[in-house]
C-alpha positions in Angstrom: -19.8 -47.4 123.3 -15.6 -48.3 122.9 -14.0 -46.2 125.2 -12.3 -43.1 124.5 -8.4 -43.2 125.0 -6.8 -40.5 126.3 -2.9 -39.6 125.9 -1.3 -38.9 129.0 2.0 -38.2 130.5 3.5 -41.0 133.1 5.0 -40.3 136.5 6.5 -42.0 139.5 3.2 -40.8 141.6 0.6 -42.9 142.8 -1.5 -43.2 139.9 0.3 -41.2 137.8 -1.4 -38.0 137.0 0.4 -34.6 137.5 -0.1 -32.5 134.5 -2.6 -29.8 134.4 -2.9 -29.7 130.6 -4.5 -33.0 130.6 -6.2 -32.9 133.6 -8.7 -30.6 132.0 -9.8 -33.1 129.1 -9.7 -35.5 132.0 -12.1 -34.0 134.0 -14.4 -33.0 131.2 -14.8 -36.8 130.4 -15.3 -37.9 134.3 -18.1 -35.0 134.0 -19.5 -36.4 130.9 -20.0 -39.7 131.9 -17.8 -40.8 128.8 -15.8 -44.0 128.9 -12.3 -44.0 128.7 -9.0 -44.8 129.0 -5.5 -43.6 129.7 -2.6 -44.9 127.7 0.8 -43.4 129.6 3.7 -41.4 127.6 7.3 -40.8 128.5 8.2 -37.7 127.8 11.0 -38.6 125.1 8.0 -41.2 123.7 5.5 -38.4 122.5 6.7 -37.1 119.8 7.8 -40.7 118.0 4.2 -42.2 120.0 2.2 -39.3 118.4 3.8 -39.3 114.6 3.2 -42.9 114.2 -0.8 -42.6 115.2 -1.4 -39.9 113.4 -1.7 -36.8 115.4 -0.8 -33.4 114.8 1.5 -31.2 116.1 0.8 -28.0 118.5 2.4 -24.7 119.1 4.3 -24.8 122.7 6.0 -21.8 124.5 8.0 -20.6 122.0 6.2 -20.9 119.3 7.9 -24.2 117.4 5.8 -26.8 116.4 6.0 -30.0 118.2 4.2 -33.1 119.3 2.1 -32.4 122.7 -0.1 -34.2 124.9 -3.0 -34.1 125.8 -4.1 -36.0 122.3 -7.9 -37.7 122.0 -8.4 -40.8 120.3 -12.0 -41.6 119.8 -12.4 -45.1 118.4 -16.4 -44.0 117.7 -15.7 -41.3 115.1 -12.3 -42.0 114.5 -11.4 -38.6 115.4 -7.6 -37.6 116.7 -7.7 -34.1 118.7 -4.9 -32.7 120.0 -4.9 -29.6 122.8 -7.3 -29.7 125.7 -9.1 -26.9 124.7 -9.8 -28.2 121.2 -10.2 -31.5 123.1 -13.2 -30.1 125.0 -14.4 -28.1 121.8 -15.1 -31.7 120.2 -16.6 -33.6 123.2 -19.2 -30.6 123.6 -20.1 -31.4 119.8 -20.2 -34.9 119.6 -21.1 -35.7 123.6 -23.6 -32.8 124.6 -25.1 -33.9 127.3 -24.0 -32.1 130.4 -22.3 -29.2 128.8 -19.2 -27.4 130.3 -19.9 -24.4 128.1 -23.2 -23.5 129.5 -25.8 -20.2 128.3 -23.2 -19.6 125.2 -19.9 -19.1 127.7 -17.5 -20.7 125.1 -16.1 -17.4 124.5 -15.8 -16.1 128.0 -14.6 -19.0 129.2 -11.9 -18.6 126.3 -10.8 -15.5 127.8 -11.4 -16.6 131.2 -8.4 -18.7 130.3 -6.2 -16.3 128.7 -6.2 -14.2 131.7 -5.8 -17.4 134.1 -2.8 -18.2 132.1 -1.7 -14.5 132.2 -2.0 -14.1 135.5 0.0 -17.7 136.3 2.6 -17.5 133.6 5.3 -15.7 135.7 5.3 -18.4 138.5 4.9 -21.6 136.1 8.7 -22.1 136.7 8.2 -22.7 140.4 6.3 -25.7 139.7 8.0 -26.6 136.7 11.1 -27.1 138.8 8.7 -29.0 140.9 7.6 -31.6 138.3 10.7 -32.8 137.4 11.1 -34.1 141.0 8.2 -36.5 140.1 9.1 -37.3 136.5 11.6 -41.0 135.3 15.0 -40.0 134.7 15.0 -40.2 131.1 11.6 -38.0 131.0 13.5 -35.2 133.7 16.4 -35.1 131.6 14.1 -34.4 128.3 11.8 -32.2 130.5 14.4 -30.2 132.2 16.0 -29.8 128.4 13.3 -28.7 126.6 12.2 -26.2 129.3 15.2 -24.7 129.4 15.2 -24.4 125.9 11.7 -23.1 125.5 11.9 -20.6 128.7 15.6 -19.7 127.7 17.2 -20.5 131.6 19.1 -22.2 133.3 16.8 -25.0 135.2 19.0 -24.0 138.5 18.0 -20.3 138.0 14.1 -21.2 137.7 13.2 -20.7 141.0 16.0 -21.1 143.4 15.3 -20.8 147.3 15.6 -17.1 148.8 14.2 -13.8 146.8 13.5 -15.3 144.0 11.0 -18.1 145.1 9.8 -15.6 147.7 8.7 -13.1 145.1 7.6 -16.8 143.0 5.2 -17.1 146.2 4.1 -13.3 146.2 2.9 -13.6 142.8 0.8 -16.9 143.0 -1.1 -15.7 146.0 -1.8 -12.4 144.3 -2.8 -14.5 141.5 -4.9 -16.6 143.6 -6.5 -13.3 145.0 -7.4 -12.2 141.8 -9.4 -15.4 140.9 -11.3 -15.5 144.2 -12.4 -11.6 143.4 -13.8 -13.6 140.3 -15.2 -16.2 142.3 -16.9 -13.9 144.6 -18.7 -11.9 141.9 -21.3 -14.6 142.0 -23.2 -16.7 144.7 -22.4 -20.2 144.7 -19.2 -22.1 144.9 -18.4 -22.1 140.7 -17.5 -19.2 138.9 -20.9 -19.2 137.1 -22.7 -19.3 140.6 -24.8 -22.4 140.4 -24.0 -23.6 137.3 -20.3 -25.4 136.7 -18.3 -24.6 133.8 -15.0 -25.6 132.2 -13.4 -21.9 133.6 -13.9 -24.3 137.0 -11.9 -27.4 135.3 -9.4 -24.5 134.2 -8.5 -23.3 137.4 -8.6 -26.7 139.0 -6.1 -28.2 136.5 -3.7 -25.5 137.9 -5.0 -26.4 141.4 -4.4 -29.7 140.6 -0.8 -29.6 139.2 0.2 -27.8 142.4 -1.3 -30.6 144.7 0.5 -33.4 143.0 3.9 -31.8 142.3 4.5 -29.5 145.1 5.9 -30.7 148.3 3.4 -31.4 150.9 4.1 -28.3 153.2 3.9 -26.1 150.0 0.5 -27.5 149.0 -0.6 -26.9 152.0 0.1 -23.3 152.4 -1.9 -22.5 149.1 -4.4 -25.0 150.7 -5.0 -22.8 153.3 -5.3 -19.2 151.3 -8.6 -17.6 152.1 -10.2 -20.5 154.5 -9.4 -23.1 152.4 -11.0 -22.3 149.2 -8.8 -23.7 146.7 -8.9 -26.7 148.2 -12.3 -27.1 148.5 -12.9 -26.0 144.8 -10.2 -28.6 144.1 -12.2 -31.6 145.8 -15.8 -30.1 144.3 -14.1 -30.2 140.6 -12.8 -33.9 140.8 -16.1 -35.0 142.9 -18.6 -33.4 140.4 -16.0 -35.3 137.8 -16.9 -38.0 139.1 -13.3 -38.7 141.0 -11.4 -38.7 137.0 
């Protein structure tokens, strides 16, 4: 089998990975099994990177049309998926083994993520301000455009220190409480009890993008929100991904 490549966005971490968008396809391949690889993207390189192979475009936050990652490339079918949902959508159809829409949840799981996003929408600029701390200059300087452009901001206003990032904290851990009410619903350590699902890749993308952009002591406050659970989920997620 030729590996699968998957589009994603560069950083100046240790091994690169930050974004939560495509962590999720990420994680559904490491689950899978599937071969593949990563071929890294400025940010000011997608949109020319992405015309010239082909893909489409994809609605962002306010409702334009441009050139995202994650996109899939699968040298097998020759298929070219953008969005990590539609992403996942295809891998389940063409790689069905191991199935991360279990007992016909696709469509729970769909709204599981609506209310996720929901829920985390009015703290994203929090981390967003985050992020660019981790990004090259030239992709900050598009990042930190284009955000304030899409969120309609000032990137200084987004979540300065004092009331503001206070109330930013207040809401994620609220957030956070909702989720594990979810959580707790069912014996077991996945949302589904026993049986792991892509809502669990979901909410670990998020976990995810927190861990690798936030500073240390900030991680490890959410870390420690009800005795540790998000971590652990975290570290369950990427080891029954098979560390992707």
């Amino acid at each position: 089998m030729i590996p699968l490549i998957l589009y994603d966005i560069t950083s100046k971490l240790e091994r690169k990975y930050w974004s939560p968008s495509t962590a999720k396809p990420r994680f559904v391949l490491g689950y899978k099994g599937l071969p593949f690889q990563i071929e890294w993207v400025e940010y000011p390189d997608i949109a020319p990177r992405m015309k010239a192979i082909g893909a489409r475009q994809n609605k962002i936050m306010d409702g334009r049309d441009a050139y995202t990652l994650p996109v899939l490339n699968d040298p097998n079918t020759g298929a070219l998926i953008t969005d990590s949902w539609e992403i996942t959508e295809y891998l389940e159809k063409t790689y069905p083994e191991k199935p991360v829409f279990s007992n016909k949840s696709k469509g729970l799981i769909y709204a599981f993520d609506a209310m996720v996003i929901n829920l985390l929408r009015p703290v994203i600029k929090f981390p967003i301000l985050r992020a660019s701390e981790v990004l090259s200059e030239r992709s900050a300087e598009y990042y930190i455009t284009t955000r304030e452009e899409g969120l309609k901001e000032k990137f200084s206003e987004f979540s300065p220190e004092g009331p503001k990032r206070e109330e930013h904290w207040a809401i994620l851990e609220r957030a956070f409480s909702t989720n594990k009410e979810w959580y707790d619903k069912e014996e077991g350590k996945w949302l589904m009890g026993d049986i792991f699902s892509y809502a669990d890749i979901i909410t670990a993308a998020f976990l995810f993008w927190l861990k690798r952009v936030l500073h240390s002591d900030e991680w490890e406050k959410i870390a420690g929100w009800h005795d540790g659970k998000w971590a652990r989920l975290l570290a369950d997620v990427e080891e029954e991904c098979n560390g992707a």
